[in-house]
N, C-alpha and C positions, 0 to 999 in steps of 0.2 A: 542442472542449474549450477553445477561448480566452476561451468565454463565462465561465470559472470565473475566471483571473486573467488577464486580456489584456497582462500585463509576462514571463510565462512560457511556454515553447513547451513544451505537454502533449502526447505522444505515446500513441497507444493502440496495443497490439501486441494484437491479437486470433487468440489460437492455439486456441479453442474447437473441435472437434471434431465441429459439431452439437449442441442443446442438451440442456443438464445442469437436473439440475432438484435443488437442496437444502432441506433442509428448516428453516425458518427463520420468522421475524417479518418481516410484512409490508415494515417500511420497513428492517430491519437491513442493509442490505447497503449501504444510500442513508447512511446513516449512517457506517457505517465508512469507504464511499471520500470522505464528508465528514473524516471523521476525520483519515485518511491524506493527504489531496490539502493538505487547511489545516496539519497537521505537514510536510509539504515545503516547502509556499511559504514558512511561519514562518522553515525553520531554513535555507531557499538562500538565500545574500548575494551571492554573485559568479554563480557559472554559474545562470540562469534556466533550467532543463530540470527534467521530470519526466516520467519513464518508467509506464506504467502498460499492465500484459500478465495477459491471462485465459487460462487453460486449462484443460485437461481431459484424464482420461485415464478409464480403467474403474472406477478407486477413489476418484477426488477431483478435486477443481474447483478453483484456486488462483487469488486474486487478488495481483500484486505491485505496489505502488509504489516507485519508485525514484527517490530525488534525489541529488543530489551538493552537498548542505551539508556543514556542520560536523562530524558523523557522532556517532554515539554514545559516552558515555566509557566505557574498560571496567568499570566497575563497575556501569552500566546495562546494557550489553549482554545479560548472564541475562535479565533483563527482557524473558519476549516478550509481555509485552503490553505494552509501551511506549507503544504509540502509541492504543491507546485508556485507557491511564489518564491520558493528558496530562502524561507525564514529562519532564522538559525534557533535552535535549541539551548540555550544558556541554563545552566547546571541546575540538578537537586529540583525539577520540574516531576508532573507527574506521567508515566508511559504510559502509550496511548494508542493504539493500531489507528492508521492510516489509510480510509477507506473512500471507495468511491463507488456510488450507485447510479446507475442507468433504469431508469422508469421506461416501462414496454406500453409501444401503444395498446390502447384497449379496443378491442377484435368489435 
């Protein structure tokens, strides 16, 4: 993952379960972790780290990103789509991983 920003140490925590399969738009998922990975490197100034953990259970699939910027201000916070409408993070906010869940049909 240092092909994405080689000044950042990306970490992949892979807790998947054997795979999941959601139902979605072909490149959607390439997008989002564009999304999420480019809002970390944006708003980290000191600590270069970002976390990134996939899992899975019987009822859903979660993607998280995590960084240790500036963090969110509480009146963004409600905001969960934050990070795909390109909301900006304005200072002294609280950090928050950036997560998205996929619900699996039920069998």
């Amino acid at each position: 993952m240092s092909m994405i920003h080689p000044d950042f140490n990306i970490t992949l925590e892979d807790e998947l379960d054997g795979p999941s399969w959601v139902k979605m738009y072909r490149n959607h998922l390439e997008q989002v972790m564009i999304i999420l990975i480019d809002n970390a490197v944006k708003y980290s100034k000191d600590r270069k780290e970002i976390h990134v953990s996939l899992g899975n259970n019987e009822v859903e699939v979660s993607l998280a990103i995590q960084d240790f910027g500036e963090g969110i201000s509480p009146e963004n916070m409600s905001a969960s789509s934050a990070a795909s409408t390109g909301s900006t993070r304005p200072g002294a906010g609280k950090r928050a991983v950036m997560a998205w869940v996929w619900r699996l049909p039920s069998s």
